[in-house]
C-alpha positions as CSV (number, residue, x, y, z in Angstrom):
1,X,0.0,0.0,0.0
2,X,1.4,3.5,-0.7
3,X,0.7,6.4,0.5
4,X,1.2,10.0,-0.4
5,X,5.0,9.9,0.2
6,X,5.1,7.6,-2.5
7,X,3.6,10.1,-5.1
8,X,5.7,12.9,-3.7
9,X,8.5,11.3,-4.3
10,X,7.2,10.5,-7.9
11,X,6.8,13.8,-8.7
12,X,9.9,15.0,-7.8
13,X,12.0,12.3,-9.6
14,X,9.6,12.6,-12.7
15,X,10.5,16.5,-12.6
16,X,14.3,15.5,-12.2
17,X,15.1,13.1,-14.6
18,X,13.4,11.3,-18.1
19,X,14.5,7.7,-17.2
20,X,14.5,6.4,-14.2
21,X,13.4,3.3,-11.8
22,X,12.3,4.2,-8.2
23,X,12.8,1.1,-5.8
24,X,12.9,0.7,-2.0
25,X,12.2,-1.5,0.3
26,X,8.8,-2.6,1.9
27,X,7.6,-2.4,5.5
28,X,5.6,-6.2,6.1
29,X,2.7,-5.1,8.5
30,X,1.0,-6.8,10.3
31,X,-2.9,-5.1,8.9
32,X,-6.1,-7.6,10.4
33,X,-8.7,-5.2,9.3
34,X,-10.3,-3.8,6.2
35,X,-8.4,-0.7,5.9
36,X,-10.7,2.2,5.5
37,X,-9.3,4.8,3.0
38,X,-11.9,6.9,3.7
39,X,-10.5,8.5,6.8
40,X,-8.8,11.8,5.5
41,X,-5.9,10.5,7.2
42,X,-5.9,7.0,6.5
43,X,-2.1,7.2,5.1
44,X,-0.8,8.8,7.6
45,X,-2.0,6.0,10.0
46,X,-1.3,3.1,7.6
47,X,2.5,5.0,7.7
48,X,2.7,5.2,11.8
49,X,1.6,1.5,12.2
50,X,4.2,0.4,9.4
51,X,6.9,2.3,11.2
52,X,5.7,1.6,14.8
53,X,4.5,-2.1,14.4
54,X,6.0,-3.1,10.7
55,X,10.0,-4.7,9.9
56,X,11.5,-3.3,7.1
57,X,12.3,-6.1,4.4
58,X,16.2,-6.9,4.0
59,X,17.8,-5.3,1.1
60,X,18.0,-7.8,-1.5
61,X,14.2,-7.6,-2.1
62,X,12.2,-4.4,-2.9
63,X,9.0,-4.3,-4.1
64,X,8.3,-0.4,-4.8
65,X,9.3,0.0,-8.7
66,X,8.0,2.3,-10.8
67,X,9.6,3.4,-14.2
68,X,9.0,5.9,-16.9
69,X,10.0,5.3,-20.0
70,X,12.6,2.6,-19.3
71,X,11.2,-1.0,-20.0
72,X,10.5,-1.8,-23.7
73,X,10.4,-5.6,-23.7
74,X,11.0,-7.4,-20.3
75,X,11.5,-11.0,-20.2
76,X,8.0,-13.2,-19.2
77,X,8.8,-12.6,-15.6
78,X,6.3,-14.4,-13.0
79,X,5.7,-11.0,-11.1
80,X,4.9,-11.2,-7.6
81,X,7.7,-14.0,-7.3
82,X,11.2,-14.0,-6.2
83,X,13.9,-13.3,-8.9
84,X,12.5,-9.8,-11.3
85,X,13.3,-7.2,-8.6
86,X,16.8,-7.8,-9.1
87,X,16.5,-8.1,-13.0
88,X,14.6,-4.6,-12.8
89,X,17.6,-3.1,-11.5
90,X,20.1,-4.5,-13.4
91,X,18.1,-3.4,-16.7
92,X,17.8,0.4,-15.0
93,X,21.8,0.2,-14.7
94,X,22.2,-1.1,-18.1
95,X,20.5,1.1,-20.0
96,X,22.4,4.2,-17.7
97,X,19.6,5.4,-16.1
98,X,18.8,7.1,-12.5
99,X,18.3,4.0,-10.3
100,X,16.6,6.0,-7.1
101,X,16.2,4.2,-4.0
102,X,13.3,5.8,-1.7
103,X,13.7,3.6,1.0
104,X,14.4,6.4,3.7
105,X,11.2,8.6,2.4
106,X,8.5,6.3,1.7
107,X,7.1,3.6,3.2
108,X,5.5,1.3,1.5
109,X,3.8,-1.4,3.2
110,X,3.3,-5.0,2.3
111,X,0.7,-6.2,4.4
112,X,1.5,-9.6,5.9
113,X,0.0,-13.1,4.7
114,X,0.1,-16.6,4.5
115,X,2.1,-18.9,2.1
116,X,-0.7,-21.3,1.6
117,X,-0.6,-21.1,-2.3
118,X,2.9,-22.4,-2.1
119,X,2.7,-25.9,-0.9
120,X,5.3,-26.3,1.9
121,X,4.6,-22.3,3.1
122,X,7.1,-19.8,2.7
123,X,10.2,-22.0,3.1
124,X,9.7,-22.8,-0.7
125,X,9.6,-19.0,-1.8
126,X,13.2,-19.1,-3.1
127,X,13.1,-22.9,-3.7
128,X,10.1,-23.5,-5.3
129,X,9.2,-24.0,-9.5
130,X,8.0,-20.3,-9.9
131,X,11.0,-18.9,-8.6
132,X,13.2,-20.9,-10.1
133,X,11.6,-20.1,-13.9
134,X,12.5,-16.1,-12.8
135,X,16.4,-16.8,-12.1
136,X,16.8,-19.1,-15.0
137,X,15.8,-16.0,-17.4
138,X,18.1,-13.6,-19.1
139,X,21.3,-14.2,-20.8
140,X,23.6,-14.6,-17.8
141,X,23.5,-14.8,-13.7
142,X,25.2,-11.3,-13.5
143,X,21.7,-9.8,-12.8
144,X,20.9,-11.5,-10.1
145,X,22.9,-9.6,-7.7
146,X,21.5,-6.4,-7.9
147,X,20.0,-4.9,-5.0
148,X,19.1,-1.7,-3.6
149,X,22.3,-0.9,-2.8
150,X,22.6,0.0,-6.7
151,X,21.0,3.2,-6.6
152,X,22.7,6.0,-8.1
153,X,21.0,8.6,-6.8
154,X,18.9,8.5,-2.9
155,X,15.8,10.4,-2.1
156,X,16.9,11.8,1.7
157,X,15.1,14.6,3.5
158,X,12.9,15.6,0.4
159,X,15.9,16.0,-1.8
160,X,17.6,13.6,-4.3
161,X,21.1,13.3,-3.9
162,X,23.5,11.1,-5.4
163,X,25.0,7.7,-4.2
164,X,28.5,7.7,-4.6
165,X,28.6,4.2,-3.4
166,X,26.3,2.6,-6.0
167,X,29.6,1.2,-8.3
168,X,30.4,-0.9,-5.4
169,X,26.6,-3.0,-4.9
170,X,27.4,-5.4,-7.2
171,X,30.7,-6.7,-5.5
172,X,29.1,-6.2,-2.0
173,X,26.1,-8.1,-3.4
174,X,28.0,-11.1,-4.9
175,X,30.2,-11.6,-2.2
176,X,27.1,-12.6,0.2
177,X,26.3,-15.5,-2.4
């Protein structure tokens, strides 16, 4: 679920640059009721119970991506499985454009659930059939180490700024394999 710090910080990379991917990672919340959008502030509640009551998800998986003119053809990814984050990313760097990581600003919230489509639970998420269709596209095995910690540019404090540590992701990222 996203909120309007997600759209803020839309607008201000869509003002910034022509090609970019915005990623970041998720905050899995625990949410047991409808949630009722129709409070005026239903987002800022939704963001106070993420950051009060919600983990923020490791750094190899994001789930907030949103592109503008970047993604032509993509490979026949199983979305919503493990394994095309990563390949999102790597395309972004590829093709040389702004890779923004939005973590710090918005917080996007995954609401907790069972595995019970996935026969043995969420053991099997980076295990099982789907997942292992989305790592076995692509040319090569380079792209899936991307992560976050790609970004070339950071949304902190309502202000893009740029990553100088972005070049080294991929060696940080490969070395955990």
């Amino acid at each position: 679920m996203l909120a309007s710090d997600f759209r803020a910080a839309l607008e201000l990379a869509s003002r910034t640059y022509n090609e970019f991917l915005m990623i970041g990672r998720r905050w899995d919340t625990d949410i047991r009721e409808p949630w009722d959008f129709e409070q005026a502030d239903w987002d800022h509640r939704l963001r106070s119970l993420a950051l009060l009551s919600g983990k923020q998800n490791g750094r190899v998986g994001s789930t907030i991506s949103v592109s503008r003119d970047l993604y032509g053809k993509m490979p026949p990814f199983l979305i919503g499985r493990n394994g095309w984050d990563p390949w999102l990313i790597w395309f972004a760097r590829k093709s040389e454009a702004r890779l923004i990581d939005v973590s710090r600003m918005v917080v996007a919230v995954h609401q907790n659930h069972d595995y019970a489509y996935l026969r043995q639970g969420a053991a099997s998420l980076h295990g099982n059939a789907e997942a292992s269709y989305n790592w076995s596209l692509g040319d090569d095995a380079t792209w899936h180490y991307y992560t976050v910690d790609a970004a070339t540019d950071k949304l902190l404090r309502g202000h893009l700024m740029a990553n100088r540590l972005h070049g080294l992701a991929l060696f940080k990222a490969s070395s955990r394999y």
